[in-house]
C-alpha positions in Angstrom: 0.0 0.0 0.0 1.1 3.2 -1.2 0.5 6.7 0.5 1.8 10.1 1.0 2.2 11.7 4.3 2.9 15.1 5.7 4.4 16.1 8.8 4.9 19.4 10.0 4.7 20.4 6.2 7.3 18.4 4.4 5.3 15.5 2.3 6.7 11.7 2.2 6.0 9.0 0.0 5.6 5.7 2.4 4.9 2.4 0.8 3.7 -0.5 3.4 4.7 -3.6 2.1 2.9 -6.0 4.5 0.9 -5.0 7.3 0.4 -8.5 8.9 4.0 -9.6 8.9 6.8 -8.6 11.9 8.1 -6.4 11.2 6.9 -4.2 9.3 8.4 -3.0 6.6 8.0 0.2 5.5 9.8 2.1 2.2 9.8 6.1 3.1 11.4 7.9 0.0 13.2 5.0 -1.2 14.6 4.3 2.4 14.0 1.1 4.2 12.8 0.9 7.4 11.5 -2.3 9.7 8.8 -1.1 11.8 7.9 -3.2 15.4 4.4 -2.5 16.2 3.3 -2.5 20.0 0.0 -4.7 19.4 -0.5 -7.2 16.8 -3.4 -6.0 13.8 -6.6 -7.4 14.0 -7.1 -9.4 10.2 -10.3 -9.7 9.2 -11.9 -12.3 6.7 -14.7 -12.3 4.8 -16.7 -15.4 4.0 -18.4 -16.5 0.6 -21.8 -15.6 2.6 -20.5 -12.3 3.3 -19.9 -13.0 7.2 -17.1 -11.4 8.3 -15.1 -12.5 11.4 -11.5 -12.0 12.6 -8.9 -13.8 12.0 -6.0 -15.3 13.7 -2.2 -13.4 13.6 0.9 -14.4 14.6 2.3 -12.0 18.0 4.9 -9.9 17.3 8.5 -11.1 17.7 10.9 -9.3 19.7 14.5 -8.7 18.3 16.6 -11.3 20.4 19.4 -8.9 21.2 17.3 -6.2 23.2 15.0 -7.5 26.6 12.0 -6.1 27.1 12.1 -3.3 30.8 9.7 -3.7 33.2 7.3 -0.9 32.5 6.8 1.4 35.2 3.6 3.0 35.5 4.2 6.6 36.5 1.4 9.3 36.4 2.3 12.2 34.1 2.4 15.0 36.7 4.7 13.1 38.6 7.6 14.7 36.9 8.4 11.2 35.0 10.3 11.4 31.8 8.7 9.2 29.2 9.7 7.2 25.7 7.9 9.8 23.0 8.6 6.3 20.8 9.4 2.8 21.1 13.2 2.0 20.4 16.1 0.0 23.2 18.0 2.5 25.3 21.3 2.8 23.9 22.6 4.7 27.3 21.3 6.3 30.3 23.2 9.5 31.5 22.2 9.9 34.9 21.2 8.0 38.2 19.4 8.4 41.0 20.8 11.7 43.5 21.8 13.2 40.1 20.9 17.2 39.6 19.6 17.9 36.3 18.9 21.2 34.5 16.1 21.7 31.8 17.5 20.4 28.9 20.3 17.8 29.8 20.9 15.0 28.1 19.3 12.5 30.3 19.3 9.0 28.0 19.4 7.9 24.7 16.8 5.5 23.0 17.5 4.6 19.6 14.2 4.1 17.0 14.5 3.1 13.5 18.9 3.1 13.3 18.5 6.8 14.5 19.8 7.5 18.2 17.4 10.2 19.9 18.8 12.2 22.8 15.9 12.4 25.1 16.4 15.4 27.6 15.0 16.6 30.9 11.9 18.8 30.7 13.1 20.3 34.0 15.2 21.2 36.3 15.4 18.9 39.9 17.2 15.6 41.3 16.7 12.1 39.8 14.3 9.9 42.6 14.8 6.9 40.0 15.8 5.2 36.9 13.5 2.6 35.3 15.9 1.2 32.6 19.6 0.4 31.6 21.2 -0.3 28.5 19.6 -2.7 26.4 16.2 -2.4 27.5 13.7 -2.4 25.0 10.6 0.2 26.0 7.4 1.0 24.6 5.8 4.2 23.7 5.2 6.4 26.8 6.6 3.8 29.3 8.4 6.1 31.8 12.0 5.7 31.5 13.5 8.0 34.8 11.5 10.2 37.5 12.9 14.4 37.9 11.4 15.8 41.2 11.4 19.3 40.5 13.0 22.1 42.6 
């Protein structure tokens, strides 16, 4: 499936090749990228009476070098840091007692082959880190807690 999609005003052409196989695989401008959904699609089939009825798909497999963190269920407010995509933390730059400033370099999750430097949104100490190296974490799963000055 072929589409074009636009995001914050520049216009891509993304082709999915296979939406019920893991991963996915998706072409943006000519680029390849494989795509690990967080939940499996729901498939659905259509009998020759019309009936429809969903059918059965294989769960997503996990890349064997990366192990899945515990996720940590923090509420937003709290001053919790969280994954704005899933990807494996490549490092983790602080630890708990740490002062942080706005803006520091807190960790480092990589997404698609590209390393994203994910960065305190204020200043305060570190009560607690949720992951290490390696982990593999989903999308808003909360990575480190900042209480703030």
């Amino acid at each position: 499936m072929k589409m074009r999609v636009v995001i914050e005003g520049t216009s891509y052409e993304v082709e999915i090749v296979d939406l019920s196989t893991r991963p996915v695989i998706a072409i943006v401008e000519g680029e390849r990228f494989e795509v690990w959904p967080e939940a499996p699609p729901v498939l659905v089939g259509s009998s020759l009476d019309g009936s429809r009825a969903p059918l059965p798909v294989a769960p997503a497999l996990t890349p064997a070098a990366s192990t899945p963190a515990p996720v940590t269920q923090v509420a937003p407010e709290s001053g919790a840091v969280l994954a704005p995509i899933p990807g494996i933390i490549v490092a983790v730059k602080v630890q708990p007692g740490d002062r942080v400033t706005a803006g520091q370099e807190v960790c480092v999750l990589e997404a698609m082959k590209m390393q994203n430097s994910i960065r305190a949104k204020q200043s305060g100490v570190v009560a607690a880190v949720h992951v290490k190296a390696g982990d593999q974490v989903k999308h808003h799963q909360a990575l480190l807690v900042i209480t703030p000055d």
